[in-house]
N, CA, C and O of each residue as an XYZ file, in Angstrom:
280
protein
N     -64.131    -92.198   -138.135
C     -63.299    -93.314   -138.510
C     -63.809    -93.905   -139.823
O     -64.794    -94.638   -139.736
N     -63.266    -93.685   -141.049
C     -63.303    -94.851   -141.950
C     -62.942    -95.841   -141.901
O     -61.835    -96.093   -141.427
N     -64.041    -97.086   -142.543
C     -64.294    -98.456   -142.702
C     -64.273    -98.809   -144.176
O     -64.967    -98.221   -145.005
N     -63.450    -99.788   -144.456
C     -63.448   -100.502   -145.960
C     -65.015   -101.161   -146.469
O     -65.000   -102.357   -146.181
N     -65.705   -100.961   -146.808
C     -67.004   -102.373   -147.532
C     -65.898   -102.701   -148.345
O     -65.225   -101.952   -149.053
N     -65.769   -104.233   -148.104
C     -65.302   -105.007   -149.761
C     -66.518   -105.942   -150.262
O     -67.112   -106.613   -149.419
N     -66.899   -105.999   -151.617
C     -68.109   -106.372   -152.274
C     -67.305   -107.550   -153.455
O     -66.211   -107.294   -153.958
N     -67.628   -108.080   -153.576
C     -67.320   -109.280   -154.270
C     -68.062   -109.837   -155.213
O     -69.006   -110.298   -154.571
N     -68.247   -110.106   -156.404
C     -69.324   -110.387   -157.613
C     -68.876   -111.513   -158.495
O     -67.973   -111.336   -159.313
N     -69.548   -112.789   -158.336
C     -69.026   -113.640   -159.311
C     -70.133   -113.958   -160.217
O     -71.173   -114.466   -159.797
N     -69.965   -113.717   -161.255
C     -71.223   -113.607   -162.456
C     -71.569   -114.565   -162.376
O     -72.478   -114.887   -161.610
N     -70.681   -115.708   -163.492
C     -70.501   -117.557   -163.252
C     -71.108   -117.878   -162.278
O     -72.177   -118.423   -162.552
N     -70.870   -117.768   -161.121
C     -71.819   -118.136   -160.112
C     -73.212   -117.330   -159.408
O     -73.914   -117.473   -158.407
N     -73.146   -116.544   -160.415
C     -74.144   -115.536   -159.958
C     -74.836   -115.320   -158.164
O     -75.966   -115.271   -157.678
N     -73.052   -115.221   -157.493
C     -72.694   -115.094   -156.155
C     -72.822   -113.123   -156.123
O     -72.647   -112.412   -157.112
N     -73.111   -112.704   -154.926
C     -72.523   -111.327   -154.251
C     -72.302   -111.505   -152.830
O     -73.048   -112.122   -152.071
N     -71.215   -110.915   -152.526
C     -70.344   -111.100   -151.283
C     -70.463   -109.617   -150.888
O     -70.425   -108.785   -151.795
N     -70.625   -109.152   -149.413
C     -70.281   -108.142   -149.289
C     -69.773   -108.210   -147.769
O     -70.336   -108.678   -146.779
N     -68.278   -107.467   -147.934
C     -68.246   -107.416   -146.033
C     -67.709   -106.363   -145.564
O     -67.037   -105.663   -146.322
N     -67.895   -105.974   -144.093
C     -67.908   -104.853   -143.866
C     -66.825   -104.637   -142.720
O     -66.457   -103.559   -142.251
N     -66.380   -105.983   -142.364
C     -65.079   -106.071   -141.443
C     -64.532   -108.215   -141.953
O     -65.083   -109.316   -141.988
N     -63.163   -107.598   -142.224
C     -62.524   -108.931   -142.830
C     -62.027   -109.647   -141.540
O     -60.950   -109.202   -141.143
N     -62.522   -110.580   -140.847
C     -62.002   -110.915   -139.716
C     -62.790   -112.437   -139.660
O     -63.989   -112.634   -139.857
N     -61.966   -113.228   -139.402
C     -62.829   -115.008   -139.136
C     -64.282   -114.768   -138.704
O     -64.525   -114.063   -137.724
N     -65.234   -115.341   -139.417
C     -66.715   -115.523   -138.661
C     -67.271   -116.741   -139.442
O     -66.427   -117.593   -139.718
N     -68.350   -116.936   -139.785
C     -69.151   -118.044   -140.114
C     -70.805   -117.387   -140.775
O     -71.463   -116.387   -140.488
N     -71.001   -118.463   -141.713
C     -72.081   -117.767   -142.484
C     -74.043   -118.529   -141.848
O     -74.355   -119.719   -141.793
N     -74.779   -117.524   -141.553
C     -75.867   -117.843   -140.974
C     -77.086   -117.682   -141.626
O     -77.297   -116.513   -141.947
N     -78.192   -118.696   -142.008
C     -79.286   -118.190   -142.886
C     -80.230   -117.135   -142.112
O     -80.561   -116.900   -140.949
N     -80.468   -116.657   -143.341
C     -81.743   -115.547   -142.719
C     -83.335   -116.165   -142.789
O     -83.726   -117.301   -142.519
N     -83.852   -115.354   -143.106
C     -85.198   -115.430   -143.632
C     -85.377   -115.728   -145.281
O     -86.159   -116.507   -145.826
N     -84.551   -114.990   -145.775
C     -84.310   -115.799   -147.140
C     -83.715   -116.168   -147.795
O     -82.670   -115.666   -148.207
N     -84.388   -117.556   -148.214
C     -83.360   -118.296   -148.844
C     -82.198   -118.209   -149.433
O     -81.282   -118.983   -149.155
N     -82.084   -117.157   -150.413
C     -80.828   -116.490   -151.121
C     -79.792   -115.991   -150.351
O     -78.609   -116.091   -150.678
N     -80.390   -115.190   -148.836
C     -79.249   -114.698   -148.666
C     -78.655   -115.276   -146.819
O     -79.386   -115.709   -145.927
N     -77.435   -115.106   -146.782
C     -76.830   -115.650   -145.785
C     -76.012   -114.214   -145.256
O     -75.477   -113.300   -145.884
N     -76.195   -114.495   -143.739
C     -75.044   -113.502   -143.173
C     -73.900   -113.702   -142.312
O     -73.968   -114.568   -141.440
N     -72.749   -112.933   -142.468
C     -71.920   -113.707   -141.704
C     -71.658   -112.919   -140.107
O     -71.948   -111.776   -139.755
N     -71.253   -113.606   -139.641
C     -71.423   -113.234   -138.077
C     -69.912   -113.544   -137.436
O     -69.347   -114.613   -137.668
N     -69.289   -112.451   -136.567
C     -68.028   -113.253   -135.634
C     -68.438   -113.851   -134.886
O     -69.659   -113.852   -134.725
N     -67.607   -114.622   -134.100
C     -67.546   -115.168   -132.227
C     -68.652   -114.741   -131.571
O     -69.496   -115.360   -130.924
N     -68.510   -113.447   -131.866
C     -69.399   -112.721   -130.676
C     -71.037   -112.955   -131.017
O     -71.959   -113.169   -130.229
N     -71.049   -112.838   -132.449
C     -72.599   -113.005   -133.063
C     -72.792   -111.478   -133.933
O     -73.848   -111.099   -134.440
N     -71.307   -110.639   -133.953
C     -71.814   -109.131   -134.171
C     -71.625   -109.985   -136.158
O     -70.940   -110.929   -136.552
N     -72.635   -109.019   -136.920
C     -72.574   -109.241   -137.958
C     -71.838   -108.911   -139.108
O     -72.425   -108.209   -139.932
N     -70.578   -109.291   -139.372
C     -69.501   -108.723   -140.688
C     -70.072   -108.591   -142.145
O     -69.491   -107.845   -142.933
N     -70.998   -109.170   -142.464
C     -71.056   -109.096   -144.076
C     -72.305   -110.382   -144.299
O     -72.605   -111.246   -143.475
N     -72.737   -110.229   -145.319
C     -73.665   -111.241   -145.951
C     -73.175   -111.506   -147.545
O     -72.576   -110.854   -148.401
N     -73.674   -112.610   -147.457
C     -73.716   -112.911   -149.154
C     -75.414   -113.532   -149.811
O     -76.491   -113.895   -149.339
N     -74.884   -113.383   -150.928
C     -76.675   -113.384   -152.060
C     -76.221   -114.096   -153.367
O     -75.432   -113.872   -154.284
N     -77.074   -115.028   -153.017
C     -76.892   -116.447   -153.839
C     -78.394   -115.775   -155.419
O     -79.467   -115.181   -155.312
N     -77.676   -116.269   -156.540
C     -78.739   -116.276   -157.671
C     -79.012   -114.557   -157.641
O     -80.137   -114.059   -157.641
N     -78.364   -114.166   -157.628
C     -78.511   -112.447   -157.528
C     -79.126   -112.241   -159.135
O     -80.003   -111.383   -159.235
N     -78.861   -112.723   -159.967
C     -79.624   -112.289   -161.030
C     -81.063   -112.260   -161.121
O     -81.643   -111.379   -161.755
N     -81.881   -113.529   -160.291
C     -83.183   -113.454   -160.417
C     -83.631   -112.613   -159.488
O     -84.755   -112.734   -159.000
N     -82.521   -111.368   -159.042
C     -83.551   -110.638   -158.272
C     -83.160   -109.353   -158.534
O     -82.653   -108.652   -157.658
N     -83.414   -108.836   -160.062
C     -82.353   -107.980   -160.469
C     -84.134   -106.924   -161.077
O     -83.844   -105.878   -161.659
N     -85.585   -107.168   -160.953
C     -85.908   -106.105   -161.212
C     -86.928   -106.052   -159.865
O     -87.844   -105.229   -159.883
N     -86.778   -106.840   -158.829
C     -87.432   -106.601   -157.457
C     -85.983   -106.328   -155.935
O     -84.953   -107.002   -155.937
N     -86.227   -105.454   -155.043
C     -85.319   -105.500   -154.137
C     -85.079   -106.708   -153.295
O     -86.066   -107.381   -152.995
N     -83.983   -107.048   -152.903
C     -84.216   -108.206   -151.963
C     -84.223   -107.325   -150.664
O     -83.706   -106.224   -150.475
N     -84.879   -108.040   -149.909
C     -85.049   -107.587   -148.610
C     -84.879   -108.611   -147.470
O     -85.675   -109.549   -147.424
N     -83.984   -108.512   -146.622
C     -83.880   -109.901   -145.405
C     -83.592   -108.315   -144.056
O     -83.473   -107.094   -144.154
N     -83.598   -109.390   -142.876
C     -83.426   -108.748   -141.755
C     -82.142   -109.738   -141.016
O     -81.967   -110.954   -140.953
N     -81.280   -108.399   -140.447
C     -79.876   -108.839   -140.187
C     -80.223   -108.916   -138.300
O     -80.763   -108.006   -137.670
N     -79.848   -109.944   -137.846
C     -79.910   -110.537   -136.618
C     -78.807   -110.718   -136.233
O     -77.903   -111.397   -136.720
N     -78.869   -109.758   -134.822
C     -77.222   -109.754   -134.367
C     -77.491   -110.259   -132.427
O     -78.610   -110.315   -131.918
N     -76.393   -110.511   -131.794
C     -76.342   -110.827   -130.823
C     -75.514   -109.880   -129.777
O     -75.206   -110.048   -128.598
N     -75.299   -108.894   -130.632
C     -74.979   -107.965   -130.164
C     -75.306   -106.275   -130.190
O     -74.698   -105.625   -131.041
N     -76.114   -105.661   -129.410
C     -76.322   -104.199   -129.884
C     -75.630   -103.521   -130.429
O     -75.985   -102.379   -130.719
């Protein structure tokens, strides 16, 4: 089965959006600061976004995605 990623980039705001199912959820912090993930109802995880993406443009960011669902 193919799945869409839609990725989203706003320079100006030096925002990145990425999601991996388009469906109502809500955005949850991680471990770091920059980045947020979004989660449905259930807690399963659709997509994250990454705040200030430029200052992290010659190290990887790295967070851990926490789901409530296996």
């Amino acid at each position: 089965m193919e799945k869409n990623i839609n990725v989203w980039f706003d320079k100006e705001a030096d925002f990145l959006e990425v999601m991996f199912d388009v469906k109502a959820g809500y955005f949850k912090e991680t471990e770091n600061e920059d980045v947020m993930e979004k989660v449905d109802a259930d807690g399963t995880v659709i997509g994250f976004s990454i705040l200030h993406v430029s200052q992290h443009e010659k190290s990887p960011i790295s967070f851990g995605i926490k789901s409530s669902v296996a």
